[in-house]
ZAKE-124080 format. One line per field, with one value per residue (C-alpha): x, y negated, z negated; residue number from 1. Coordinates in nm, 3 decimals. Each point is the difference from the previous one (the first is absolute). Example, Ala and Ser with C-alpha at 12.3 -4.5 7.8 and 13.67 -1.06 7.14 Angstrom:
BEGIN
px = 1.230,0.137
py = 0.450,-0.344
pz = -0.780,0.066
num = 1,2
//
This chain:
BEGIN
px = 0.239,0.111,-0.122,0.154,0.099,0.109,-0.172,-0.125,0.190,-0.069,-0.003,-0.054,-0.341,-0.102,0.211,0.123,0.001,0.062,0.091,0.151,-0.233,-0.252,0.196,-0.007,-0.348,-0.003,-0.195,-0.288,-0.017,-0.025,-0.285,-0.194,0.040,-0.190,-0.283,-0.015,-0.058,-0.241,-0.150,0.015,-0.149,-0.333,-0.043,-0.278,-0.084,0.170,-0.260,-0.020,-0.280,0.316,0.241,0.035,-0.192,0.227,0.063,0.024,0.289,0.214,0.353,0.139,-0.225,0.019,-0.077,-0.369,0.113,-0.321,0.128,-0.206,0.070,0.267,0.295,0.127,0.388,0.247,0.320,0.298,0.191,0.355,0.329,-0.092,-0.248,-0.290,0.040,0.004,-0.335,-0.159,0.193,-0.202,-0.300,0.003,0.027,-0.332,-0.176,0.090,-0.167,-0.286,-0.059,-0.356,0.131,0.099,0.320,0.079,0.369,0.134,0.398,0.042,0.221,-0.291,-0.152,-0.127,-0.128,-0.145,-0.196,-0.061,-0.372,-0.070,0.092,-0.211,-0.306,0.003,0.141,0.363,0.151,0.031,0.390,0.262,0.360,0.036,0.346,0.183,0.028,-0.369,-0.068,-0.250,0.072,-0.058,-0.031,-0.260,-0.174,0.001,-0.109,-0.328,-0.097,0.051,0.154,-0.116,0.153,0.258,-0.062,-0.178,0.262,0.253,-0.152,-0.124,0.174,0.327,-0.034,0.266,-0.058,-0.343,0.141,0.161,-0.153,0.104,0.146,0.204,0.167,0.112,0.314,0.036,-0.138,-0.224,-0.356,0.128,0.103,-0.368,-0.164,-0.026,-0.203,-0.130,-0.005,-0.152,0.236,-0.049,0.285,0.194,0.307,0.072,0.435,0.216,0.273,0.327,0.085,0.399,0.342,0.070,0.327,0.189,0.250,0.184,0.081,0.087,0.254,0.155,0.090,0.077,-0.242,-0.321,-0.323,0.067,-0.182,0.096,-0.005,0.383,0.082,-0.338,0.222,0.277,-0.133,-0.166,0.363,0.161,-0.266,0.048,0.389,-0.106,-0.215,-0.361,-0.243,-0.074,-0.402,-0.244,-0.364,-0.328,0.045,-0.381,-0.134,0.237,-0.293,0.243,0.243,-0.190,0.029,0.330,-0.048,-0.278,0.135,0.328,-0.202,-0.159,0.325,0.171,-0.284,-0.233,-0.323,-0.182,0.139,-0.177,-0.348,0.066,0.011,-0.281,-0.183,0.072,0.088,0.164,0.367,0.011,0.246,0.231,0.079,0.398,0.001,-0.160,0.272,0.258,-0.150,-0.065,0.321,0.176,-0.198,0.090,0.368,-0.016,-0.102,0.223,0.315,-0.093,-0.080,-0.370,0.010,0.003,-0.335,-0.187,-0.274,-0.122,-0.042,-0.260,-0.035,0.085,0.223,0.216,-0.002,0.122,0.308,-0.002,0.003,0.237,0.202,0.045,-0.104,0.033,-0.288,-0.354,-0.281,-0.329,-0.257,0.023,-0.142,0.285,0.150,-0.277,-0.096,0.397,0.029,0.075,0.292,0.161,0.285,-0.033,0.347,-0.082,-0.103,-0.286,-0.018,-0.190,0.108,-0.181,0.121,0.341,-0.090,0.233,0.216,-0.041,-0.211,-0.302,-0.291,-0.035,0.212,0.153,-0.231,-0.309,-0.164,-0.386,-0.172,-0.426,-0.229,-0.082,-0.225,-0.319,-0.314,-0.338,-0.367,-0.223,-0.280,-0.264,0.143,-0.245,0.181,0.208,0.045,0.095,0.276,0.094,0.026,0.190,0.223,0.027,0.127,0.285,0.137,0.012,0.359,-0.036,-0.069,0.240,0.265,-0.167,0.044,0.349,0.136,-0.160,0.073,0.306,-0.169,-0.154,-0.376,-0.147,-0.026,0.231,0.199,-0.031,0.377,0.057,0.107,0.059,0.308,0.076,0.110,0.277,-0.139,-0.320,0.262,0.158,-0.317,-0.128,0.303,-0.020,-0.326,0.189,0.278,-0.276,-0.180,-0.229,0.139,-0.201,-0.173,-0.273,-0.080,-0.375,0.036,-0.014,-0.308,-0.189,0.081,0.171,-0.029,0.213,0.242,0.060,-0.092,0.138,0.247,0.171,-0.006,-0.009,0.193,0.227,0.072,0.082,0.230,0.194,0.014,0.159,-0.272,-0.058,0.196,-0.058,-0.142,-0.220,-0.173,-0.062,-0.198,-0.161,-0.103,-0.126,-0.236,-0.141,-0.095,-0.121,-0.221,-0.141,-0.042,-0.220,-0.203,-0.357,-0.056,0.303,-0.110,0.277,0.124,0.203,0.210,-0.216
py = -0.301,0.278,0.133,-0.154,0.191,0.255,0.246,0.000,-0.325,-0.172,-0.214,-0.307,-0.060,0.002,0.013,0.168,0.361,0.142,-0.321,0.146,0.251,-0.291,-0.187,0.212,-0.075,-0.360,0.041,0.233,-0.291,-0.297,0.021,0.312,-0.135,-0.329,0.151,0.295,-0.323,-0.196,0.335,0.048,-0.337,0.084,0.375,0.152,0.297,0.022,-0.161,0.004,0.303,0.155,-0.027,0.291,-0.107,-0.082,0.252,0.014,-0.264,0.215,-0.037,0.233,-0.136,-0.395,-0.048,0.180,0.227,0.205,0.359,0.224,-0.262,0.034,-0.189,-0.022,-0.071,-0.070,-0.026,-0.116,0.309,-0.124,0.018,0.022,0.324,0.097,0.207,-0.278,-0.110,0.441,0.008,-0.339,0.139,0.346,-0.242,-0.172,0.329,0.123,-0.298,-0.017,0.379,-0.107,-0.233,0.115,-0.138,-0.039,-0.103,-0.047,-0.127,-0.111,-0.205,-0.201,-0.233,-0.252,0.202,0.267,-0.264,-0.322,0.216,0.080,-0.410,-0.096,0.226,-0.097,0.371,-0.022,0.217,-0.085,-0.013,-0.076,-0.012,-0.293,0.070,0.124,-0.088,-0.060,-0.183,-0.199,-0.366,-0.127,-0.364,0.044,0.256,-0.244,-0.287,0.204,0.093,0.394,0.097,0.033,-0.208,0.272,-0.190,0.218,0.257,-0.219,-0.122,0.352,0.197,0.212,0.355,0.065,-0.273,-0.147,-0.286,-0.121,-0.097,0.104,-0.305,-0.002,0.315,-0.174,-0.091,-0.418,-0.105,0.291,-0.142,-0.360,0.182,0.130,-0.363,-0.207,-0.325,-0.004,0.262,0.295,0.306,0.158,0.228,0.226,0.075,0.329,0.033,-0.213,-0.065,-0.173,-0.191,-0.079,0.113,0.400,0.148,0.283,-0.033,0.250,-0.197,-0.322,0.175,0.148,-0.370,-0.107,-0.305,-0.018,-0.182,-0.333,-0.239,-0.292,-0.070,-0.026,0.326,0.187,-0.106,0.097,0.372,0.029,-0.119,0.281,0.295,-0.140,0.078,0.330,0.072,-0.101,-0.241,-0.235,-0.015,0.176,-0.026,0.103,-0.211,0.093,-0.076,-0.334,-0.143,0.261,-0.253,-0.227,0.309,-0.185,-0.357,-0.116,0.081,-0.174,-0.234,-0.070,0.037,-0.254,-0.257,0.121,0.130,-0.287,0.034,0.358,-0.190,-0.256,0.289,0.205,-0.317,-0.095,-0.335,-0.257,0.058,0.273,0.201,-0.309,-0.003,0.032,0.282,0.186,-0.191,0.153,0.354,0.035,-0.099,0.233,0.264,-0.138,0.040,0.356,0.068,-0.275,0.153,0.336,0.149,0.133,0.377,0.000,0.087,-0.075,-0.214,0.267,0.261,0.069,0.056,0.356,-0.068,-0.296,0.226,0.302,-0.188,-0.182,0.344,0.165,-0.283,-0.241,-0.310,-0.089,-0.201,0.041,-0.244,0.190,0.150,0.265,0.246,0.044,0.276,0.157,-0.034,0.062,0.319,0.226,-0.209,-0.172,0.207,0.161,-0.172,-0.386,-0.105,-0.183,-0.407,-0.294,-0.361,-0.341,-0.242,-0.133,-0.362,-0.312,-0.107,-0.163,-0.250,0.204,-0.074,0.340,0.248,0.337,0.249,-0.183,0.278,-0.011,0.308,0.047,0.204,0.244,0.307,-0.261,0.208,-0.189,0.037,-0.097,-0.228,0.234,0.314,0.249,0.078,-0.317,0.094,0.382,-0.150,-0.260,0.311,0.194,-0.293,-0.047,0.408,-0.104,-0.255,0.227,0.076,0.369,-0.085,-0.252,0.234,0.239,-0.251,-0.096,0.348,0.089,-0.297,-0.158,-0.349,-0.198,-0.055,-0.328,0.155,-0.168,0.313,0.362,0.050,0.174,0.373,-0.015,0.077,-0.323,0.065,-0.249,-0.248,-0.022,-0.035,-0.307,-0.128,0.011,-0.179,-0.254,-0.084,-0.016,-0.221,-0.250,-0.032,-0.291,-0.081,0.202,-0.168,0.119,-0.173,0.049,-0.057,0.317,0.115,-0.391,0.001,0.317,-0.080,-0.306,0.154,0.322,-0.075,-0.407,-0.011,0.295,0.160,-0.383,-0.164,0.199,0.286,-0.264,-0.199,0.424,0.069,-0.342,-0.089,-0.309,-0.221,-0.063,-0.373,0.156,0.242,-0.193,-0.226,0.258,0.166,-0.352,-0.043,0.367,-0.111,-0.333,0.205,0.184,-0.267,-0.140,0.303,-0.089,0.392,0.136,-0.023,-0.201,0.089,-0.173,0.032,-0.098
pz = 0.380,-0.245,-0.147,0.172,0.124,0.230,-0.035,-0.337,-0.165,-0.231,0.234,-0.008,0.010,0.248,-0.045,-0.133,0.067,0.287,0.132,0.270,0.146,-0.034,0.177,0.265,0.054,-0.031,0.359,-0.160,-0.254,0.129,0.245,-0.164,-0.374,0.090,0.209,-0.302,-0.228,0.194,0.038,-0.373,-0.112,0.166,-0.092,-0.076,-0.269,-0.347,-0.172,-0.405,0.045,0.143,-0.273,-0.294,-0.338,-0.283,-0.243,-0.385,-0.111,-0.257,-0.137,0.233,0.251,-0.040,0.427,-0.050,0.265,0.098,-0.075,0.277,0.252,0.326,-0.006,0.309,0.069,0.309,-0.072,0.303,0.094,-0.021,-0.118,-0.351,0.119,-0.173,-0.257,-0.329,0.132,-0.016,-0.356,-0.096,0.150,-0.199,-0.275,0.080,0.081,-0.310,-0.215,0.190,0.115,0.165,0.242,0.317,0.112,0.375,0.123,0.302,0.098,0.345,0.214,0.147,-0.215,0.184,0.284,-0.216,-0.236,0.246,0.116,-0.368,-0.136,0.296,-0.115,-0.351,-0.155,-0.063,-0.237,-0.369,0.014,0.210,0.089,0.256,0.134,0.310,0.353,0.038,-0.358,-0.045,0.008,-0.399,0.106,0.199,-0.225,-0.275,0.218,0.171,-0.395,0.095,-0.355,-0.360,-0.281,-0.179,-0.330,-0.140,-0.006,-0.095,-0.312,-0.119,-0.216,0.091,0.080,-0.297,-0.252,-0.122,-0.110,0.327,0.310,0.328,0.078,-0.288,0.092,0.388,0.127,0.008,0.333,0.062,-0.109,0.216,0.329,-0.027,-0.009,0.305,-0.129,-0.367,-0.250,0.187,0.072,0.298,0.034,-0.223,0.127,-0.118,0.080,-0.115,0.250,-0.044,0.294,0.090,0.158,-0.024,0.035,-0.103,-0.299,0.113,0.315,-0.179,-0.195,0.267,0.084,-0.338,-0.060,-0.235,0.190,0.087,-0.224,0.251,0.410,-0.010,-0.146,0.181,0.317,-0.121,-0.101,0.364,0.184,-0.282,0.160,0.396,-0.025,-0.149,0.263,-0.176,0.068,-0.264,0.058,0.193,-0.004,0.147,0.351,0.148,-0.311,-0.159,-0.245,-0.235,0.046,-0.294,-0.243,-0.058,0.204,-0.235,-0.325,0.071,0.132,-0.368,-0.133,0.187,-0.012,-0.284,0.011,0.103,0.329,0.075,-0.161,0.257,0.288,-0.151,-0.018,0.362,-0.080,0.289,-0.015,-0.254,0.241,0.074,-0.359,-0.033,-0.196,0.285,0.265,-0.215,-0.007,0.341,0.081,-0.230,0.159,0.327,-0.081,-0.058,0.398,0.128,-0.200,0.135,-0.317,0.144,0.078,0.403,0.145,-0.335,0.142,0.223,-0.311,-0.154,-0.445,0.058,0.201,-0.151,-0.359,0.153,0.145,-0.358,-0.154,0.246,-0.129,0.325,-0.177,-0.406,-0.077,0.122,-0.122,-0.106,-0.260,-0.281,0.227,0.242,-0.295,0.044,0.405,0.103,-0.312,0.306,0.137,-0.325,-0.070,-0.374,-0.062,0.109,-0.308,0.087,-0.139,0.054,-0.092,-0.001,0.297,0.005,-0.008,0.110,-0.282,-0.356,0.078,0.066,-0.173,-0.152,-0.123,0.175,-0.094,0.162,0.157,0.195,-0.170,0.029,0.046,0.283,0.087,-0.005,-0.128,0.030,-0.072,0.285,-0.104,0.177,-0.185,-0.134,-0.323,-0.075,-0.389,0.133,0.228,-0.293,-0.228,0.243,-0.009,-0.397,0.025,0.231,-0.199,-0.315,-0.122,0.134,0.298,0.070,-0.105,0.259,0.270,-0.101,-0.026,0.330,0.235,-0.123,-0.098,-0.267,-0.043,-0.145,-0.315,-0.215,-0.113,0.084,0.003,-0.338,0.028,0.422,0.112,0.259,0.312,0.085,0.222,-0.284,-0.254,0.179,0.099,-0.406,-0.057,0.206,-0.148,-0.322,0.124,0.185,-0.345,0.071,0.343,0.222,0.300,0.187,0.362,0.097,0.377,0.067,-0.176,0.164,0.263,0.141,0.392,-0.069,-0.213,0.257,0.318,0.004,-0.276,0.005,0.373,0.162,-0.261,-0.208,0.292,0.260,-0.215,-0.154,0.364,0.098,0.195,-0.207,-0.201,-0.377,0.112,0.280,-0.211,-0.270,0.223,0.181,-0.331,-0.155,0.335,-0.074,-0.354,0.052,0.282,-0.274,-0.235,0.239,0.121,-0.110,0.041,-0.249,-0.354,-0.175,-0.330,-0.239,-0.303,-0.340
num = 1,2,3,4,5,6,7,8,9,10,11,12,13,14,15,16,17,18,19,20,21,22,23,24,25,26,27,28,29,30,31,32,33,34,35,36,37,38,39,40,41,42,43,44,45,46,47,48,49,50,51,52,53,54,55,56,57,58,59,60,61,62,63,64,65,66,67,68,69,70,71,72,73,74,75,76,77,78,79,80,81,82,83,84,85,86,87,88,89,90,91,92,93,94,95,96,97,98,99,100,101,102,103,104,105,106,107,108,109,110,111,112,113,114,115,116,117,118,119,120,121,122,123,124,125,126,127,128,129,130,131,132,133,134,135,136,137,138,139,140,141,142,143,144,145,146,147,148,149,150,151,152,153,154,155,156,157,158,159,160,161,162,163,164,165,166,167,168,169,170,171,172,173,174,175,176,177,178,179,180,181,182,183,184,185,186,187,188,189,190,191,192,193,194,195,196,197,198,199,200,201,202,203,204,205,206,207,208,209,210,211,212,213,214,215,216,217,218,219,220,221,222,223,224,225,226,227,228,229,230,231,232,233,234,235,236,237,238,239,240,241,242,243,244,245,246,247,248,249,250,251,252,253,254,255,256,257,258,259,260,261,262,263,264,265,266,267,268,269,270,271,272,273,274,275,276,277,278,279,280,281,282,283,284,285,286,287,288,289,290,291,292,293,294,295,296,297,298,299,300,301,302,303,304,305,306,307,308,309,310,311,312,313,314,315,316,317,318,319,320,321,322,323,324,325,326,327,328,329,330,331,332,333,334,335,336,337,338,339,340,341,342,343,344,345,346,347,348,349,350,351,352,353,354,355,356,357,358,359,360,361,362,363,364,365,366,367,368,369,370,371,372,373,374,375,376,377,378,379,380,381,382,383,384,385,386,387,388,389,390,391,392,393,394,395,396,397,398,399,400,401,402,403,404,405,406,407,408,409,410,411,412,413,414,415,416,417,418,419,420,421,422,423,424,425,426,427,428,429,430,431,432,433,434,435,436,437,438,439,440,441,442,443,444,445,446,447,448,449,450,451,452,453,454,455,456,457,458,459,460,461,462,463,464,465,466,467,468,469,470,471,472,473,474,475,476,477,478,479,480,481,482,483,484
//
């Protein structure tokens, strides 16, 4: 979505960056991505006479990266720009100063590298994301990547003694496996997923963020009489309605019951939990507390009326501080908060909060230089340059750290801790990295935008939502995943 997500998110997976701008292009997707796939599964070229010998395994070069060899890298051009990915590349050039090094960003993945996975020569890195990612699922399914273990089990770039994986955020190495141990993503941001507001604007009105659906109405009646709508969001694209929807979701019923809907098991969506959410939900359009017009804006559009302060609480990914920098007001005090949730008897505590991994970077099977990309990888997730990427972008990376010395910007600050208040209760729905057509196209423009824009009723999209999924449960043609 996004990484995802909007431009350069950490979205969601698909997620996750960019989710919106990939949204966008949920067309191009579709159709193209399956014909790029069937295309891909029969390639030619890209044999093993292709690929770059190994090199001389050394301490400081535990992947046996082949030192004269190209490493070739495309990175998505997006909100999070490109400039962390040149620093990380002067860093490569620099320990291997025979290799040749050749880097491209662009908006266009998928149409830019469909001809070159179809002829057997991708490149030896990439950044899946944006409006025209690549769709992982079927990536995984069609045996198009290489197995990221490798990387993950050698050493760190700053400690010997560590392995990469020992130096991830929790989830990171499990968002990359689909079925089994193989990893075949490494999602390189690390987004924190939930409902954004300003501070500012809550204390204007006196109240702290309402831990229960009583006192959230309350706050959004509270803004109405002053003029502010409680909740806007982005209307063309509503699949950022589950930013918030799924983790209270977890919350209300436990975590089993986002398993159940990754796992596209009968009935998983008429749990009650998920009556009860949707309805809440529901009650915010049907009490008027929507911003007028909302479903017909798009992201940029619903945060700039968020920012401009016509609506309080907007549901969506650690990259809005950075995607909406030129419209947030330096005085709004940026914040983020884990979903209000129902009432005490929720199965998990406030402070539940869906946080995972986005910016997906993969190796393609066929590469040339598989350890080169793999290295190129192990430099990115190096303290240094995680700090690079944080103090550029305004997020996280899935380095577990990389915080030390950085002045926070205030919506980082909140998001860091909220991570600290979740502790062990984060939650991290899949759908959207399995199977993304379902989760943007069917449950969140046909489901979750019908019921926002009264359209449906809680009962009626529920049901409608439940046939998509049991539609792709039995697709012989989807690759199914499930939860290990």
């Amino acid at each position: 979505m996004g990484s995802t997500s909007a431009e350069n998110h950490g979205r969601p997976g698909t997620g996750r960056r960019d989710l919106i701008k990939r949204s966008a292009a949920l067309g191009l997707i579709s159709a193209p991505a399956m014909g790029f796939l069937s295309a891909c599964a029969s390639s030619g070229g890209g044999g093993d006479e292709d690929k770059a010998k190994a090199g001389k395994k050394t301490a400081k070069n535990p992947l046996a990266v082949n030192d004269t060899a190209q490493m070739e890298f495309v990175l998505f051009d997006g909100g999070f720009g490109k400039e962390y990915a040149e620093d990380a590349v002067k860093i490569y050039e620099k320990n291997f100063p025979g290799a040749k090094v050749k880097f491209a960003a662009t908006q266009k993945i998928q149409s830019t590298l469909q001809p070159r996975f179809n002829q057997g020569t991708p490149p030896d890195l990439i950044d899946n994301s944006g409006a025209e990612q690549m769709d992982m699922g079927v990536l995984v399914g069609k045996n198009q990547l290489a197995d990221l273990t490798p990387l993950l089990d050698a050493p760190s770039y700053d400690d010997p003694d560590k392995k990469v994986r020992d130096t991830l955020r929790p989830g990171i190495v499990e968002m990359g496996q689909f079925d089994g141990n193989p990893v075949w993503i490494l999602y390189y941001a690390y987004t924190v997923y939930g409902v954004w507001y300003s501070q500012k604007a809550l204390d204007s009105l006196d109240e702290q963020y309402p831990e229960t659906w009583d006192q959230m109405l309350a706050v959004c009646a509270k803004a109405k009489k002053k003029g502010m709508a409680g909740w806007t969001y982005a209307g063309k694209y509503p699949y950022y309605i589950p930013f918030s929807l799924y983790p209270m979701i977890g919350k209300v019923g436990g975590r089993e019951v986002l398993d159940a809907i990754d796992n596209l098991e009968p009935n998983a969506w008429k749990h009650p939990a998920v009556k009860a959410c949707f309805e809440a939900y529901y009650e915010l359009y049907k009490k008027g507390y929507v911003l007028k017009g909302t479903p017909g804006l798009d992201h940029i559009q619903s945060q700039t009326a968020w920012a401009k302060g016509k609506a309080l609480f907007i549901p969506n990914g650690s990259w809005v501080e950075n995607e909406s920098a030129n419209v947030i007001p330096a005085d709004f005090d940026l914040a983020v908060s884990a979903p209000t949730g129902l009432d005490s008897s929720d199965k998990m505590p406030f402070g539940t909060i869906w946080a995972s991994g986005g910016e997906p970077f993969i190796v393609p099977a066929k590469a040339k230089n598989a350890p080169g990309g793999m290295e190129q990888l192990r430099i990115m997730l190096s303290e240094a340059s995680s700090k690079n990427f944080t103090a550029k972008v305004k997020s996280l990376t899935a380095y577990n750290g990389g915080t030390e010395g950085i002045t926070l910007t205030p919506g980082l600050k909140s998001g860091v801790a909220a991570l600290e208040k979740a502790g062990d209760n984060v939650v991290n729905p899949r759908i959207q990295d399995w199977y993304v057509q379902l989760q943007k196209e069917q449950i969140g423009v046909a489901g979750l935008g019908e019921m926002m824009a009264g359209r449906l009723t809680p009962a009626e999209a529920i049901s409608k939502i439940q046939g998509f999924a049991d539609a792709a449960a039995k697709d012989s043609s989807i690759k199914h995943y499930k939860h290990q």
